[in-house]
N, C-alpha and C positions, 0 to 999 in steps of 0.2 A: 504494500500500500504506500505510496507515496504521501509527501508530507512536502505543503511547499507554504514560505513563509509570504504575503503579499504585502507591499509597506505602501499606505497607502496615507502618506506624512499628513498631507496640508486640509485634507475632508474626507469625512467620514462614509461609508456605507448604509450606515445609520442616517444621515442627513437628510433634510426635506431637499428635495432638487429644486433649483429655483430659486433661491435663498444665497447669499452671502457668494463662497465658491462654489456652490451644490451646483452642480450642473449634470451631463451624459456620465461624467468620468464616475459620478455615484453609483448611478443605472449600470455602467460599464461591469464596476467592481463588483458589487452584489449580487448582481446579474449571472455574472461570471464564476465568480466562489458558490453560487447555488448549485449553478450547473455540475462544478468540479466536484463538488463536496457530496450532492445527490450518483456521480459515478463512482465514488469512492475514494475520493483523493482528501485526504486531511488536510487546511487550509483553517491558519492562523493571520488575519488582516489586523497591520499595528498601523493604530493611528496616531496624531498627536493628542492629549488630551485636552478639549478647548473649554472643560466650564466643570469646575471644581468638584460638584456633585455626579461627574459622571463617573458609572461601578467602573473598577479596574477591568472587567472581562465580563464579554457579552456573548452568550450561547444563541446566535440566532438560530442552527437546527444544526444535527447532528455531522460535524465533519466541518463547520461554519462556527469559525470563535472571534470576535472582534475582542482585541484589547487596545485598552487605553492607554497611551506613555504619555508620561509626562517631561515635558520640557521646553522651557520656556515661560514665558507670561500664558495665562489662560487666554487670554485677548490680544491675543499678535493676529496683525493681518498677515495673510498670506505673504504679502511683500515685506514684513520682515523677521521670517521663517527659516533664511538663509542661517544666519548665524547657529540657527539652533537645530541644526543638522548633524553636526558629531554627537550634540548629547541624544538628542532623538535614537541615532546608531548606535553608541554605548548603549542605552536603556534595551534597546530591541534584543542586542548582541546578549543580554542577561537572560531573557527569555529561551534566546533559540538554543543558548548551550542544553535547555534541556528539551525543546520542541523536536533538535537535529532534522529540519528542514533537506530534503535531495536537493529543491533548489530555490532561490530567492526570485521575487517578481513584481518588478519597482512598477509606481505607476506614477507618471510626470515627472520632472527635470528636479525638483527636490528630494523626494521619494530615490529616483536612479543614483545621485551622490550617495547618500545614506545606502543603498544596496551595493556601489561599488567600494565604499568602506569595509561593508560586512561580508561582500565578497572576500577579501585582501584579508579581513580576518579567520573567516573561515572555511575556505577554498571550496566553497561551495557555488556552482553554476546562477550566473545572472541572466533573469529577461527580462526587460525594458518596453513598457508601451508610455510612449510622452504626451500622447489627447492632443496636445499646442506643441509647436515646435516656435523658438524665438525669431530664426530667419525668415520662416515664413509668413510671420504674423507680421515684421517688419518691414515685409516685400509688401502688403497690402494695408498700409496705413496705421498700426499699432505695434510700438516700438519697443523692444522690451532690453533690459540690461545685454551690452556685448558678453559680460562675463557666464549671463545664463546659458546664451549662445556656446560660447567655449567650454561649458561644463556640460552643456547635451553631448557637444565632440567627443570629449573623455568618456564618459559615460557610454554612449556605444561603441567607442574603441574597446573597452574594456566588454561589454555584454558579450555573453555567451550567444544570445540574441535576440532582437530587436523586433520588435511586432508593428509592423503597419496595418492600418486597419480596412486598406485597399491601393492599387495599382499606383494612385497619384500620391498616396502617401509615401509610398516604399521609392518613388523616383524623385520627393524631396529631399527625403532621407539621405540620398545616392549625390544629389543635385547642390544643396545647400551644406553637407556636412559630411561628403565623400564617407559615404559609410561603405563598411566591407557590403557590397550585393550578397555573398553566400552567408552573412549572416544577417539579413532581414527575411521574415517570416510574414507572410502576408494572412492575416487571420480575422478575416473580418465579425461583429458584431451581431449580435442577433436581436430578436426582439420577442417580447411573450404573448406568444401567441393566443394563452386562454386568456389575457385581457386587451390584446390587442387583433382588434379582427374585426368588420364591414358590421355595421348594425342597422338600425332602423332611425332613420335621423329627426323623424319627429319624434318619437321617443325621446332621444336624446335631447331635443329641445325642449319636451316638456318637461321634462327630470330637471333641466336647467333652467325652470320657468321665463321662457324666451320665445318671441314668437317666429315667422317663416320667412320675414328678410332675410335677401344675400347675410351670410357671414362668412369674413373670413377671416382667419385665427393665425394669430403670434404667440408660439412657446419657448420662453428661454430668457434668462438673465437678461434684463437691463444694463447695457452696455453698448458703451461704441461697436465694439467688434461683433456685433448679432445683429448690427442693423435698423433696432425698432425706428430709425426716422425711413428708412426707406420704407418699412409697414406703414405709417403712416402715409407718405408722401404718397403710396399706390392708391388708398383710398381717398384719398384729395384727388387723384387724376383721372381715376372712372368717368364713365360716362354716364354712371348712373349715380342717384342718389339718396338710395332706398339701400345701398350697402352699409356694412358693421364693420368693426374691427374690433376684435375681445387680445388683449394683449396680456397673457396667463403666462405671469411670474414677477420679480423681484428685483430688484439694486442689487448689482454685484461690483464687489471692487470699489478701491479707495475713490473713485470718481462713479460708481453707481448712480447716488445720491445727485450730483449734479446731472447725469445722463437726465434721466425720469424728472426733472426738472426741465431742462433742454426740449422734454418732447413733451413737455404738459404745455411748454410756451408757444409748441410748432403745433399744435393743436388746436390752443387758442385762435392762432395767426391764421390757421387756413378755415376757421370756423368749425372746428367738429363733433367739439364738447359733447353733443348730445348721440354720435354716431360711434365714440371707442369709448370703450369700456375699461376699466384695469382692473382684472382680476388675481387677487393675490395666489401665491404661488401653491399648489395642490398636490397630496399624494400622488405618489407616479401612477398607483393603478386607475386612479379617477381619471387622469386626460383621455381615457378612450372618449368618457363618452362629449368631450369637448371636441377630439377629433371628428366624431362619429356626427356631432350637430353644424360642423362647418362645410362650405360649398368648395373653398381654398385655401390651403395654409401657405404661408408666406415663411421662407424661411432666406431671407436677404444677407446671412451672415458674411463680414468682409471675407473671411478664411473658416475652415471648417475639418478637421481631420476625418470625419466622417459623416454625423448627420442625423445624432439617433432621432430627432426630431419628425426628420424628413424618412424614416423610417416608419416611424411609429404612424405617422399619419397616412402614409400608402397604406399599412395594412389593413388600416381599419378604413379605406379605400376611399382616400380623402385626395382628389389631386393639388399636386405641390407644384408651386412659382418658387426659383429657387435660384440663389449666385452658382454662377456656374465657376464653381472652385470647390477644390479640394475631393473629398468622398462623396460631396454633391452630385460629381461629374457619374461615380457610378450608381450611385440608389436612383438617380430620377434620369430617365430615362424622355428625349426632346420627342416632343409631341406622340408621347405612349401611355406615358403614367404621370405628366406633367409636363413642365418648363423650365429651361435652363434659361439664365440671362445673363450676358457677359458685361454689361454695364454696370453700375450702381444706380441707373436714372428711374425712376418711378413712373417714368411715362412710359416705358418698357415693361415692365411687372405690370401696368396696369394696363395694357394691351392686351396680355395674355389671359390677363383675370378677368377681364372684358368679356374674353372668349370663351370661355369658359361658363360663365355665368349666363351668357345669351344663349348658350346651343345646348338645353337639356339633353342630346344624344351624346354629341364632345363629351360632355361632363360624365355621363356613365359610362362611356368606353376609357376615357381615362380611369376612372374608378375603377372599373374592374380590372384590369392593366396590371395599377398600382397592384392591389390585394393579390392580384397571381404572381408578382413581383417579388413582393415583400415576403413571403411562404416560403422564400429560398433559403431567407435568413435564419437562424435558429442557434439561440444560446447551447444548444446542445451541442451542434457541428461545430460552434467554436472553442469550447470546450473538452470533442475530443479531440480536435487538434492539435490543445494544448498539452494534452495528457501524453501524445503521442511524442510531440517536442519533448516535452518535464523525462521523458522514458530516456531520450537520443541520448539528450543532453544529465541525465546520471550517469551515463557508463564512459562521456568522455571526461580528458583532462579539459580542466576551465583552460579561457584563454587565458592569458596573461595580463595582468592588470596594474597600471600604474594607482600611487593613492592620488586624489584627487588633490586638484590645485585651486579652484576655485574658491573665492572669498569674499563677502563684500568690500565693495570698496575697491577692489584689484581687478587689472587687464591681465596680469598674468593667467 
């Protein structure tokens, strides 16, 4: 039986999505440790500890143990998590002398430091999934620390290997950060299918006492890099004006708070007040049936490593208007199960959504598209994937591993 340690530093599995960092990378990991842990694979996720009263270890089902470390302030933002990275990796390092993990499975560029630490200390096999890469986020309008950059480098320098979550990921990885090709693992994402799947969408509106206007639906942190102004600006440039926009989730990030401010004022300015809605951020399992009550989900992200978003709402056979970037490019497929848009202009998104909206036949061929699409995907097939890797990767010797250099403050 395999035993593998996941360090999952900066937010929880436990977490509401939607919220603060809660974002896919939540969905990703729990999602994932279910899957692993209902095959048989024993799976320990150490998080940071972020609010005093939380128990040490959390049994969420058999084979699935969240613990909590502590290190650091209770209340450090994400962005200043850096420092508290060795302690994080000593704390965790205490645990696994008696957990003996086959292999370690960082998730994001904080998380990977901390696993190429405890790689170094305990010559045990590292994989690496980073959700955001820094180069990339950079190449498309949000700029993150060079040193983050340079410590993703080492970091799959060092990984045994490296997981992209589709074709365009694994050619960034290769493109921005020359990674070895023979060690990226292309392992795409799944979605759950007993609560994500095509329903009855007056239902769905009734459940959400809401009536039979167009609507169409924004999921995902409040942030520059997700787009909510282009969500907006698409329903300012319809042609109709009998459309909604329900915008379900939260302020993330040390500029959250201004973003949702930003787009309450571009709301104001084009007159909408009465046509979006902001719906605070929801159990993962409840957005079916938000999906399920929308006409098109708009998912305008600058960058994207995959898209569980644009996921979830194919399957439950919702067509998607979508940036044509990153893992976009594979889930939504150009005039099948949605739309790709190479712009950022709203007058494009809302072209499409136009189209969509006026031709009840479009809209259900798209529909059903998506949902026969989406059935591909399956936390199960990624998860034996992983199990098959976590196997390769016990019987070799690890790569070789420098300790990390990265620090705040330093280009080194």
């Amino acid at each position: 039986m395999r035993r593998v340690a996941v360090l999952s530093l900066h937010t929880s599995p436990l977490a509401q999505p939607g919220t603060g960092d809660g974002g896919g990378m939540n969905v990703y990991v729990r999602e994932l440790v279910t899957s692993l842990a209902q095959a048989g694979v024993q799976c320990r996720v150490y998080v940071r500890r972020w609010r005093a009263d939380l128990p040490e270890r959390v049994l969420v089902e058999p084979g699935f143990e969240v613990v909590h470390v502590t290190a650091g302030p209770f209340e450090a933002s994400k962005e200043e998590l850096e420092p508290l990275v060795t302690d994080f990796a000593d704390q965790v390092a205490i645990d696994l002398a008696e957990f003996k993990p086959d292999v370690l499975h960082a998730n994001y560029w904080l998380s990977g430091v901390a696993g190429q630490m405890l790689k170094r200390r305990l010559g045990v096999p590292l994989v690496t999934t980073f959700h955001t890469l820094a180069r990339v986020k950079a190449m498309t309008g949000d700029p993150e620390p060079e040193r983050r950059a340079r410590a993703e480098a080492e970091v799959m320098a060092c990984a045994d290997a490296v997981l992209a979550n589709c074709s365009a990921e694994a050619e960034q990885l290769e493109q921005y950060y020359d990674a070895d090709p023979d060690r990226i693992e292309i392992v795409p994402p799944g979605v759950d299918h007993a609560y994500f799947s095509p329903g009855n969408q007056a239902g769905a509106r009734w459940a959400l006492q809401t009536d039979d206007r167009p609507l169409l639906l924004f999921v995902g942190r409040i942030q520059p890099l997700k787009g909510v102004d282009v969500a907006v600006g698409t329903l300012a440039k319809l042609e109709r004006d009998d459309a909604r926009l329900w915008i379900v989730g939260g302020a993330s990030g040390q500029g959250g708070s201004t973003e949702v401010d930003r787009i309450r004022q571009m709301i104001s300015d084009e007159g909408l007040e009465d046509r979006v809605r902001f719906v605070p951020p929801q159990p993962h399992h409840l957005l079916s049936t938000f999906y399920r009550a929308a006409d098109v989900c708009l998912v305008p992200s600058r960058s994207e490593s995959f898209g569980l978003v644009a996921l979830e709402a194919a399957a439950c056979g919702v067509p998607v208007v979508a940036s044509a970037v990153g893992g976009l490019l594979t889930l939504v497929e150009h005039g099948r199960t949605g739309y790709l848009v190479e712009s950022r202009d709203p007058d494009e998104y809302a072209a499409w959504t136009d189209a969509i909206l006026g031709d009840p036949v479009l809209a259900r061929r798209l529909s059903v598209s998506a949902a026969g699409r989406a059935r591909t995907y399956a936390w199960s097939t990624a998860s034996a994937r992983l199990r098959h890797l976590y196997g390769e990767l016990a019987q070799r010797r690890p790569v070789p591993c420098e300790a990390p250099r990265a620090r705040v403050g330093s280009d080194i």
